[in-house]
N, CA, C and O atoms as CSV, one atom per row, in Angstrom:
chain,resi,resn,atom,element,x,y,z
A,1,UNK,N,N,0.824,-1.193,0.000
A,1,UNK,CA,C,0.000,0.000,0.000
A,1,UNK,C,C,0.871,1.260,0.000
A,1,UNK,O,O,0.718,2.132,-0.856
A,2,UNK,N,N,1.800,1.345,0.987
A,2,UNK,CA,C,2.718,2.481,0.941
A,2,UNK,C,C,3.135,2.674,-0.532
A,2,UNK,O,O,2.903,3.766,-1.052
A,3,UNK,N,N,3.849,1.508,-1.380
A,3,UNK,CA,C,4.468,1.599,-2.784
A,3,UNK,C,C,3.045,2.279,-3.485
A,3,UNK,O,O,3.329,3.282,-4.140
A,4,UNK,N,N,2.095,2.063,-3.486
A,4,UNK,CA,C,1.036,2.601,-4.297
A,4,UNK,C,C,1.411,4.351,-3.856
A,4,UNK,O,O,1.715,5.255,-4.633
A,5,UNK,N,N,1.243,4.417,-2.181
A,5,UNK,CA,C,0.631,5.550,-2.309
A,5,UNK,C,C,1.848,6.516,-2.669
A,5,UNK,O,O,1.552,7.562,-3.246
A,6,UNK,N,N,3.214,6.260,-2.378
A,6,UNK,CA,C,4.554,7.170,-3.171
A,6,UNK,C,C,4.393,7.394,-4.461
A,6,UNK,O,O,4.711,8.416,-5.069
A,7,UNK,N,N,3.800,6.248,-4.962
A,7,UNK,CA,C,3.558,5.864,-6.689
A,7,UNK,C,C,3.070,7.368,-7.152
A,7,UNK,O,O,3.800,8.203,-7.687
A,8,UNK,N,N,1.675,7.531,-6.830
A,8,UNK,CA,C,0.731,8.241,-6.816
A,8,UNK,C,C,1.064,9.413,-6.650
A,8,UNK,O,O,0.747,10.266,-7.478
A,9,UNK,N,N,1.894,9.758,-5.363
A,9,UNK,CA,C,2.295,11.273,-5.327
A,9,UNK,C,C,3.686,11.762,-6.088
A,9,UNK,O,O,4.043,12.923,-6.289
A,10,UNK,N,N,4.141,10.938,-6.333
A,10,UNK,CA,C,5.373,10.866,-7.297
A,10,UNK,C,C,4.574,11.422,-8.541
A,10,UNK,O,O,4.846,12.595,-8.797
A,11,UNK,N,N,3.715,10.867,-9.304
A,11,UNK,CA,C,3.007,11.142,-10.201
A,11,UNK,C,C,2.412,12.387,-10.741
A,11,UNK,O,O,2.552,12.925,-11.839
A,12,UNK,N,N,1.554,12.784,-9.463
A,12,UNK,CA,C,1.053,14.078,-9.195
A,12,UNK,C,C,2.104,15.069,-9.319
A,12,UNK,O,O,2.164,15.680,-10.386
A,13,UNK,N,N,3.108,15.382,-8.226
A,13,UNK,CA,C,4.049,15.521,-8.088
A,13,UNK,C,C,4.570,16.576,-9.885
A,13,UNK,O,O,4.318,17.627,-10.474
A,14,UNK,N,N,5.340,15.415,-10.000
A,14,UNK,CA,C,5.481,15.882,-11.982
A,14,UNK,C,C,4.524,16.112,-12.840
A,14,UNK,O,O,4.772,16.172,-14.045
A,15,UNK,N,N,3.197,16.287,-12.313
A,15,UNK,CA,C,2.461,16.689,-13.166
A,15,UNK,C,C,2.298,18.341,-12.961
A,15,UNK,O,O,1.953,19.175,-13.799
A,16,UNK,N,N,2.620,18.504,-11.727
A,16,UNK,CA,C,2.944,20.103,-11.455
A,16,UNK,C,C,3.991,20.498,-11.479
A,16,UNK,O,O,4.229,21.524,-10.842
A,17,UNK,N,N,5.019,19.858,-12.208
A,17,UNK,CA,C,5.945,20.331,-12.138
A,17,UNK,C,C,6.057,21.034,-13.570
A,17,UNK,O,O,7.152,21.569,-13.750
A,18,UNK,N,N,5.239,21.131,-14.516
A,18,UNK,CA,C,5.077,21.386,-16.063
A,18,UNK,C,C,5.487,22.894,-15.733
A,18,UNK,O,O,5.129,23.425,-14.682
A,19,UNK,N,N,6.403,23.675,-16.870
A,19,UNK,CA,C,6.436,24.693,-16.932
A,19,UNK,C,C,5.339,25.552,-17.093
A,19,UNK,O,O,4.310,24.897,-17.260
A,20,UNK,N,N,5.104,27.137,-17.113
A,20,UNK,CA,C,4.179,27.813,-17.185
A,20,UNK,C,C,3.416,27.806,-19.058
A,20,UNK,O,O,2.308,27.547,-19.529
A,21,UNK,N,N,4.634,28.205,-19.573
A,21,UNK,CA,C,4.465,28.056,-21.020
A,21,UNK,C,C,4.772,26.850,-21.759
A,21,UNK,O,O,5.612,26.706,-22.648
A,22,UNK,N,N,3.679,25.698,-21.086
A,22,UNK,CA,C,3.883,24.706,-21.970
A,22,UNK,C,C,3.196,24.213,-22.722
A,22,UNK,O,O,3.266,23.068,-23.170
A,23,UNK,N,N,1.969,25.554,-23.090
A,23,UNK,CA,C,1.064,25.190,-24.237
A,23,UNK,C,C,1.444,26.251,-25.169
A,23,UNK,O,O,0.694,26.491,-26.115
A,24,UNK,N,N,2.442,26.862,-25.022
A,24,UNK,CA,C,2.872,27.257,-26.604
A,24,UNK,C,C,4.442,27.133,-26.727
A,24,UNK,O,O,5.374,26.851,-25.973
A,25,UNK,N,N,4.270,27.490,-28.071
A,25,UNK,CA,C,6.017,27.039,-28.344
A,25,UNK,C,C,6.580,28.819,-28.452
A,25,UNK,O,O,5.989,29.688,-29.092
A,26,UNK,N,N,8.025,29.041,-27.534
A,26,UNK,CA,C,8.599,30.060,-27.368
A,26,UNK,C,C,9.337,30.639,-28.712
A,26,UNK,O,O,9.459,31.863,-28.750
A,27,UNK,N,N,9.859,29.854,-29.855
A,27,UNK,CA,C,10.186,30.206,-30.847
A,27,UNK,C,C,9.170,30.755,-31.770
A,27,UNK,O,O,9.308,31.846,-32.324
A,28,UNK,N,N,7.972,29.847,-31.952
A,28,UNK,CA,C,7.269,30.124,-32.902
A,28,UNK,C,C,6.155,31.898,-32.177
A,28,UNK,O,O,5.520,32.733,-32.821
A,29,UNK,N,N,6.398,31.778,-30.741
A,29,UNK,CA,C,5.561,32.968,-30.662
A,29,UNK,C,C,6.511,34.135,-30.909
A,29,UNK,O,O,5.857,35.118,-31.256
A,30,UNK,N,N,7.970,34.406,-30.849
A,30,UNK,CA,C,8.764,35.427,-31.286
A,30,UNK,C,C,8.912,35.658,-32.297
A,30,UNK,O,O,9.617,36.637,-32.541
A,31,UNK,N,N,8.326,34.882,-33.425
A,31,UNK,CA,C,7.904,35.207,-34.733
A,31,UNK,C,C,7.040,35.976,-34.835
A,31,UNK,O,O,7.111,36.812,-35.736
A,32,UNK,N,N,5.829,35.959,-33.866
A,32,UNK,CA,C,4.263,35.988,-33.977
A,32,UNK,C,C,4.501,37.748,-33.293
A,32,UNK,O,O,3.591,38.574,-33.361
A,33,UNK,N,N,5.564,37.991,-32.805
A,33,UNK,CA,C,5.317,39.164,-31.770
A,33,UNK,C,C,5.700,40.722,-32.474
A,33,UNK,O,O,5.557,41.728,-31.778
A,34,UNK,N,N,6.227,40.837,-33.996
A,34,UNK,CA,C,6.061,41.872,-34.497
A,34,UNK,C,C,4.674,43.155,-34.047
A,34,UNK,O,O,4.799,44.372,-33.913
A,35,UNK,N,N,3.828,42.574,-33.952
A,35,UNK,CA,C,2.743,43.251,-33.595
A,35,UNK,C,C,2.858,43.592,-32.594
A,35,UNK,O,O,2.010,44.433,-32.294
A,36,UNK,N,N,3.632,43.320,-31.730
A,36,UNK,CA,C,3.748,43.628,-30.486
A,36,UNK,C,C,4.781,44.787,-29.617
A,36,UNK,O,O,4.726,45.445,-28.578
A,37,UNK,N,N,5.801,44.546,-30.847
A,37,UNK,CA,C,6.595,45.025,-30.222
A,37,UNK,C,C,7.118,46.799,-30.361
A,37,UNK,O,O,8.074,47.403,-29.876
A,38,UNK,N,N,5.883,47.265,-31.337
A,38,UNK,CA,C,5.708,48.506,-31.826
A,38,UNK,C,C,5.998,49.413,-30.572
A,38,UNK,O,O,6.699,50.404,-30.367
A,39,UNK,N,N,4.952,48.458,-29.655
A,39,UNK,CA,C,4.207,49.143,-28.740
A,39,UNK,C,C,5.418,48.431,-27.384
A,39,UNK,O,O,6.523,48.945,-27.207
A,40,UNK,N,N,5.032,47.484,-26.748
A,40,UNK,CA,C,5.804,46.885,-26.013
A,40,UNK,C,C,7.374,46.347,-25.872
A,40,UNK,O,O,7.908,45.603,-25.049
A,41,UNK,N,N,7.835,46.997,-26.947
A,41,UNK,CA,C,9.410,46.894,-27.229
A,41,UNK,C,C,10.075,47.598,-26.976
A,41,UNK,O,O,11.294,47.429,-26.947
A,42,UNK,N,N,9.141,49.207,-26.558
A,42,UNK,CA,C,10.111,50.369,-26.403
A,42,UNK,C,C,10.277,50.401,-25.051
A,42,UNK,O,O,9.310,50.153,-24.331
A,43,UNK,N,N,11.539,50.715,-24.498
A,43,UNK,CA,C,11.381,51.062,-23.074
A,43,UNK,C,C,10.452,52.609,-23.255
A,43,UNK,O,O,10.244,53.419,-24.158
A,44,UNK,N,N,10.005,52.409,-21.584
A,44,UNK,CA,C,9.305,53.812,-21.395
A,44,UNK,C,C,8.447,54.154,-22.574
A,44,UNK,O,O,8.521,55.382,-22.610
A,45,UNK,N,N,7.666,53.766,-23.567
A,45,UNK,CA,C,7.082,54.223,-24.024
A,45,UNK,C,C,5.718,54.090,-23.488
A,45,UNK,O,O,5.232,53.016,-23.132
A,46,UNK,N,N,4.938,55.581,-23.432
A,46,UNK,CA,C,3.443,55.849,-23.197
A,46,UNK,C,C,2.551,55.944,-24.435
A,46,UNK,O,O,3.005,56.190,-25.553
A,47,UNK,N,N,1.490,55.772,-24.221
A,47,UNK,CA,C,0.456,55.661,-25.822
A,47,UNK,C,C,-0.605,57.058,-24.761
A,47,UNK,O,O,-0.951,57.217,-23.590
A,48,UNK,N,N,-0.759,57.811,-26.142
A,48,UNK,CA,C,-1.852,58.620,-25.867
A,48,UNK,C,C,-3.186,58.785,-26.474
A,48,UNK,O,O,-3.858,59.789,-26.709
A,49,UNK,N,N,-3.379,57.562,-26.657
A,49,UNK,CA,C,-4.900,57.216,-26.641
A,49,UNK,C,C,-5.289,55.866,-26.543
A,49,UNK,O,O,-4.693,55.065,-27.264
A,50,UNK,N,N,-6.142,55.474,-25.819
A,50,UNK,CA,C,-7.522,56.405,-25.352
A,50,UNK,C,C,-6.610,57.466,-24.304
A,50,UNK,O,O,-6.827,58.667,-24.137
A,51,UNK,N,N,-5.911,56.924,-23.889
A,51,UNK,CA,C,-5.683,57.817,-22.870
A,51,UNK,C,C,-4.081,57.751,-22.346
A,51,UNK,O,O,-3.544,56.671,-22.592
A,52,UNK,N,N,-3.473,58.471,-21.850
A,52,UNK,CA,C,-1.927,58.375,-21.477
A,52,UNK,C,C,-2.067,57.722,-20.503
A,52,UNK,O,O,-2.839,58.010,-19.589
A,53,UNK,N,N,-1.140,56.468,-20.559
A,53,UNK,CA,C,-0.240,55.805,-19.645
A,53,UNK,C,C,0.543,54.849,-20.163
A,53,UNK,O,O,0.533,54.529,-21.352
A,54,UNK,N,N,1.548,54.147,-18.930
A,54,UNK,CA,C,2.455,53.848,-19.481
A,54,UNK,C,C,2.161,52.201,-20.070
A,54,UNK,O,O,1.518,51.304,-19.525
A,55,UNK,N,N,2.846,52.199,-21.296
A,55,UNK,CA,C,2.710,50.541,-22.070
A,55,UNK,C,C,3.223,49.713,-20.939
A,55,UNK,O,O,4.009,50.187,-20.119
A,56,UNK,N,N,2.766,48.416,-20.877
A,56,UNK,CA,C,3.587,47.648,-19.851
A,56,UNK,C,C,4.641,46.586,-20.584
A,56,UNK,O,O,4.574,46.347,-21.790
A,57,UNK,N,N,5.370,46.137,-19.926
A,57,UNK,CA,C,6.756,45.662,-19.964
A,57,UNK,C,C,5.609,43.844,-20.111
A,57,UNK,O,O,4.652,43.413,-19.468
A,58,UNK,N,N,6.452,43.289,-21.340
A,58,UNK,CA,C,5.739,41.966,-21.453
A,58,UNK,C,C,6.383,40.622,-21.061
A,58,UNK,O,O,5.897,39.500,-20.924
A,59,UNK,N,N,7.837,41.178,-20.904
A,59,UNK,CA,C,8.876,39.885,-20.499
A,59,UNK,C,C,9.316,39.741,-19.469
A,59,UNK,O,O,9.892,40.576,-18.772
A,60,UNK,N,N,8.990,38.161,-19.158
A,60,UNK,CA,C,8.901,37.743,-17.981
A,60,UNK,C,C,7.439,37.511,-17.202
A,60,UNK,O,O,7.248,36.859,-16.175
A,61,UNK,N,N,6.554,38.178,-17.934
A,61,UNK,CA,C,4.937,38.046,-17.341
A,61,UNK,C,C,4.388,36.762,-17.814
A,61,UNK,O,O,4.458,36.443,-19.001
A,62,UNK,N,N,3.727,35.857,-16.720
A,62,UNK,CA,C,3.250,34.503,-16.668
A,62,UNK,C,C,2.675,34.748,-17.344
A,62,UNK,O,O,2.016,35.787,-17.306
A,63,UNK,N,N,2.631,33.564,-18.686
A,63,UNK,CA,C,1.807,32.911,-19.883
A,63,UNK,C,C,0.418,32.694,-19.176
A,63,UNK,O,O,-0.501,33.357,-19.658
A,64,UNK,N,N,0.231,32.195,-18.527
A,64,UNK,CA,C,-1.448,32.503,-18.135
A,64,UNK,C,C,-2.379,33.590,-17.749
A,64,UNK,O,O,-3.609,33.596,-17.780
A,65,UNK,N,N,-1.398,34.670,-17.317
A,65,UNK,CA,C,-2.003,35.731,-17.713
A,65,UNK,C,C,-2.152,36.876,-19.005
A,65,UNK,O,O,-2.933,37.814,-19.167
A,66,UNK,N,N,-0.802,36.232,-19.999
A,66,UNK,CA,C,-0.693,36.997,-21.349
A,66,UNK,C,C,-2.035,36.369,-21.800
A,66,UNK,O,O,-2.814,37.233,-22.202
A,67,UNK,N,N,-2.534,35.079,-21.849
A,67,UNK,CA,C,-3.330,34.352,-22.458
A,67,UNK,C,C,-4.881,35.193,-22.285
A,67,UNK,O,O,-5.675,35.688,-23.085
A,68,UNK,N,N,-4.825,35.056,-20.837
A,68,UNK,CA,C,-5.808,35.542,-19.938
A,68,UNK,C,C,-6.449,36.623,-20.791
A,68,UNK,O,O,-7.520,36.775,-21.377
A,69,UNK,N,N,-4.725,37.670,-20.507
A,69,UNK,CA,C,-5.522,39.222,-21.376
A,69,UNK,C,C,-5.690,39.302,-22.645
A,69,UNK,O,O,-6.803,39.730,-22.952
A,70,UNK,N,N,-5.087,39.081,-23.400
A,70,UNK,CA,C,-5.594,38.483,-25.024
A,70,UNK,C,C,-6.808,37.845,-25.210
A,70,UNK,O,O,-7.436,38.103,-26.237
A,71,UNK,N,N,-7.209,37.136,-24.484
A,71,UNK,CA,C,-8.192,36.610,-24.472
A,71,UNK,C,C,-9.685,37.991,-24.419
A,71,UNK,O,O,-10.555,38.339,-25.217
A,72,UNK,N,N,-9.307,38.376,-23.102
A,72,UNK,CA,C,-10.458,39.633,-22.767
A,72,UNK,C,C,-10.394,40.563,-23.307
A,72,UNK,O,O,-11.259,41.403,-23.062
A,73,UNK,N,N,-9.092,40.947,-24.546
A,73,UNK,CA,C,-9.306,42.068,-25.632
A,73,UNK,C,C,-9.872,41.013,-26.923
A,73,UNK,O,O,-9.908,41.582,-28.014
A,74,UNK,N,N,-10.256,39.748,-26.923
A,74,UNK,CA,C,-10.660,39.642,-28.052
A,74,UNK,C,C,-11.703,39.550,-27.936
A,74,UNK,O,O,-12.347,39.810,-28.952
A,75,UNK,N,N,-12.578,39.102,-26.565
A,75,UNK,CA,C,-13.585,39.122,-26.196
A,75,UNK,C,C,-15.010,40.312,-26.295
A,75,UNK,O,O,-16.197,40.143,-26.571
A,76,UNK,N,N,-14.104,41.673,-25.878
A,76,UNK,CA,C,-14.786,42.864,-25.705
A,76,UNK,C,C,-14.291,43.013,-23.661
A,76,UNK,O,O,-14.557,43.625,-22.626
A,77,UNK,N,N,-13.866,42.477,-23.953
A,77,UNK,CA,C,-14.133,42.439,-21.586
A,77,UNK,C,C,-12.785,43.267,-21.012
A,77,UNK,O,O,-12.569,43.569,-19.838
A,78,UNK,N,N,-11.847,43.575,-22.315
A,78,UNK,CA,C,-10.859,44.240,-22.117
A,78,UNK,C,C,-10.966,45.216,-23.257
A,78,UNK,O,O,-11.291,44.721,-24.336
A,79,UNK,N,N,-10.700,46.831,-23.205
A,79,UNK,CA,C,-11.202,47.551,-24.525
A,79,UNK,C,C,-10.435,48.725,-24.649
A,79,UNK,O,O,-10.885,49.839,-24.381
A,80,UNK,N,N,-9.514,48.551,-24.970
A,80,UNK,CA,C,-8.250,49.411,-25.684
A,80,UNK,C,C,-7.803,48.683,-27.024
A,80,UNK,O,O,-7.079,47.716,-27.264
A,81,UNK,N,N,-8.802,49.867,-28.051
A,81,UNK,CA,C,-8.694,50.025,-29.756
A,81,UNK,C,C,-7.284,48.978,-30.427
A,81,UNK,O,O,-7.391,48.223,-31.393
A,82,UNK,N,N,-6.395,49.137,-29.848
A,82,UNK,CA,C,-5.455,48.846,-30.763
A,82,UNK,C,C,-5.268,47.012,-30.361
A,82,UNK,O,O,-5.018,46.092,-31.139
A,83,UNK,N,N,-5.485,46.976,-28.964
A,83,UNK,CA,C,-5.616,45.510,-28.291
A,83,UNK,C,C,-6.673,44.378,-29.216
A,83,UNK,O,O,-6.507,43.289,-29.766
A,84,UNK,N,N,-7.949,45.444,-28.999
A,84,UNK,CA,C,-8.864,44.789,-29.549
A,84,UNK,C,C,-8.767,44.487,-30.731
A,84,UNK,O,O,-9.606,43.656,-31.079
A,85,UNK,N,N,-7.997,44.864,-31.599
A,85,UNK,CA,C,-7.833,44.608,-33.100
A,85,UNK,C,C,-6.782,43.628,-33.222
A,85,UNK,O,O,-6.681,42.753,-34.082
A,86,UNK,N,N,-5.954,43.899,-32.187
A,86,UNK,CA,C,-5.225,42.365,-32.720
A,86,UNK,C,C,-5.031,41.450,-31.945
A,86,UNK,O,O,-4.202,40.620,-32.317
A,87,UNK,N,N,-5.645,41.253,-30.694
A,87,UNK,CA,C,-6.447,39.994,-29.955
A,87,UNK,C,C,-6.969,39.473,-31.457
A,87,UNK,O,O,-6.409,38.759,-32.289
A,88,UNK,N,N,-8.458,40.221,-31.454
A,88,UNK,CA,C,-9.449,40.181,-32.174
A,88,UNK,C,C,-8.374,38.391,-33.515
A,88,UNK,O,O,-8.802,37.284,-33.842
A,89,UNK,N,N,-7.260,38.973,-33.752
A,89,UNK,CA,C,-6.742,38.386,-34.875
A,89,UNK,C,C,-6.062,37.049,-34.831
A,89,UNK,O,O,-5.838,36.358,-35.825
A,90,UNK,N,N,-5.750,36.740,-33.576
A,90,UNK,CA,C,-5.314,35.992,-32.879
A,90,UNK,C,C,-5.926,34.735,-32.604
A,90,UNK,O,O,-7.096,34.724,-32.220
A,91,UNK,N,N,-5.079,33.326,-32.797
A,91,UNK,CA,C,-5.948,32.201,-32.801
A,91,UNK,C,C,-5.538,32.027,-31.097
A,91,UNK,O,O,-4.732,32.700,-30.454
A,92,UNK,N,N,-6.381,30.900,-30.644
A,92,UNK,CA,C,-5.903,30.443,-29.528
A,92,UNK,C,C,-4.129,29.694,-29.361
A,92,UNK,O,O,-3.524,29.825,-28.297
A,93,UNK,N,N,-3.631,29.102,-30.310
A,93,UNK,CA,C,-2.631,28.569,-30.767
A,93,UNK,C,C,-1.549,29.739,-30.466
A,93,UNK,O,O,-0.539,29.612,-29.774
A,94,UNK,N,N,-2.102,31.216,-31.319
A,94,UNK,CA,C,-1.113,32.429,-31.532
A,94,UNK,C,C,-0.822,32.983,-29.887
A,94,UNK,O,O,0.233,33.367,-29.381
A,95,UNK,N,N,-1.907,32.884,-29.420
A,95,UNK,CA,C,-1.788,33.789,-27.777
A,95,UNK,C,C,-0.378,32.521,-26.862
A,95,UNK,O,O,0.689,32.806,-26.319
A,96,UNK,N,N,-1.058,31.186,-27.070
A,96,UNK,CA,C,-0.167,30.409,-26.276
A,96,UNK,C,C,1.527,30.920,-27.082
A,96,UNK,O,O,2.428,31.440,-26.423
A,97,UNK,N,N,1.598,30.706,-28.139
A,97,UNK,CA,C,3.282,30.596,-28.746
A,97,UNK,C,C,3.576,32.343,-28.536
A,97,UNK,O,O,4.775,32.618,-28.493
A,98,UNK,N,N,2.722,33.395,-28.419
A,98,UNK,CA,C,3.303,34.606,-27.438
A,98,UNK,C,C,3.078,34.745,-26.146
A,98,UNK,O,O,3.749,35.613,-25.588
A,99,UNK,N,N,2.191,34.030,-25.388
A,99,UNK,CA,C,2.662,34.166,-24.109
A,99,UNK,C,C,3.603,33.189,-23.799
A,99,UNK,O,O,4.321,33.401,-22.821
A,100,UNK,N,N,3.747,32.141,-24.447
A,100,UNK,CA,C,5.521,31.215,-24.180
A,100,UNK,C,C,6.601,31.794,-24.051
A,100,UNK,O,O,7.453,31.670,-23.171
A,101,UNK,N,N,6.554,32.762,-25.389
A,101,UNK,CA,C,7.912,33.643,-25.609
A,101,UNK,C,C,8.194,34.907,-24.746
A,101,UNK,O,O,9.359,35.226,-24.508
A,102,UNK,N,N,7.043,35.699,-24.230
A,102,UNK,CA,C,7.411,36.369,-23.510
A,102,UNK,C,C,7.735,36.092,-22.274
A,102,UNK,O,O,8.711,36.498,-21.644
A,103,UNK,N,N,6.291,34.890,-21.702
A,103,UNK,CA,C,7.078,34.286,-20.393
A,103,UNK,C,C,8.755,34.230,-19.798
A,103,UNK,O,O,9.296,34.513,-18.729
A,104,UNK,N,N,9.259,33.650,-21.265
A,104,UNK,CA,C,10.720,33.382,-21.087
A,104,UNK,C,C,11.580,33.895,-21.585
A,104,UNK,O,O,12.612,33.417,-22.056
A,105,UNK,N,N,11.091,35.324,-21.500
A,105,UNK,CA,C,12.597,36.303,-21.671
A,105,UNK,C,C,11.697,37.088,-21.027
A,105,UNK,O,O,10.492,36.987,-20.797
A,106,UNK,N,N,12.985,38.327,-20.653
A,106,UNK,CA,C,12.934,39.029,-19.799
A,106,UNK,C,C,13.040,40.373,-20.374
A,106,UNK,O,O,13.526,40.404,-21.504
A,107,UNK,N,N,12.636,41.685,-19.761
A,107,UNK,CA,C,13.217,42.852,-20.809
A,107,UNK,C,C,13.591,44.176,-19.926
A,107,UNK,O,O,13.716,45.321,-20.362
A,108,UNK,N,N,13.753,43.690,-18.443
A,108,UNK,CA,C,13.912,44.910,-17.238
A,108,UNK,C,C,13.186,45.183,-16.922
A,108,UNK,O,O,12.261,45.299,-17.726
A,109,UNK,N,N,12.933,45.539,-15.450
A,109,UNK,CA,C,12.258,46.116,-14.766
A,109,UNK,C,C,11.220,46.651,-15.358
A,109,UNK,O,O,11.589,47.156,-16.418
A,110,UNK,N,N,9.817,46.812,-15.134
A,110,UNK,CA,C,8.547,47.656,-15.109
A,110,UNK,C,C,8.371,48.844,-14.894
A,110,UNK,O,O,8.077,49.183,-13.748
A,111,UNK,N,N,8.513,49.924,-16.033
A,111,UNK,CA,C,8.132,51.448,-15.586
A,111,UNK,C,C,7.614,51.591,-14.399
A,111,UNK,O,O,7.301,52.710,-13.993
């Protein structure tokens, strides 16, 4: 019984051990991230519309939440014009292979 129950948590165990971005591939989303990086590539850059503030920093931010927000600009549940247009364009496939790639690089500190 003991051998079962190590078995079992051994099991479990490595099943959480899966990286964050392991439903997309990190190469193929740094292809995908031209669109992105207009905006999110510059240090310190602010967008003034809809409204001024600062762009946020994308590397290093957990793939489940890049997914997350891509998701709610393609939705309507997140609604900044330029988001929404290219969520909007985005397969489920495209969000995982850019939130992979950004997950795993880094680009400094957060304005």
């Amino acid at each position: 019984m003991r051998t079962i129950t190590m078995s079992l948590c051994a099991s479990v165990l490595m099943g959480l051990a899966v990286p964050a971005h392991a439903a997309g591939d990190p190469k193929a989303g740094q292809v995908k991230t031209s669109m992105c990086a207009g905006c999110h590539g510059i240090p310190g850059w602010r967008t003034a519309y809809p409204s001024v503030y600062s762009v946020p920093k994308l590397g290093g931010q957990h793939a489940d939440y890049i997914v997350a927000a891509l998701k709610a600009y393609k939705s309507g549940e997140r609604s900044h014009p330029s988001m929404v247009g290219i969520a909007g364009s985005l397969s489920e496939q495209d969000m995982q292979d850019i939130a992979a790639y950004y997950a795993s690089s880094y680009n400094g500190p957060a304005d």
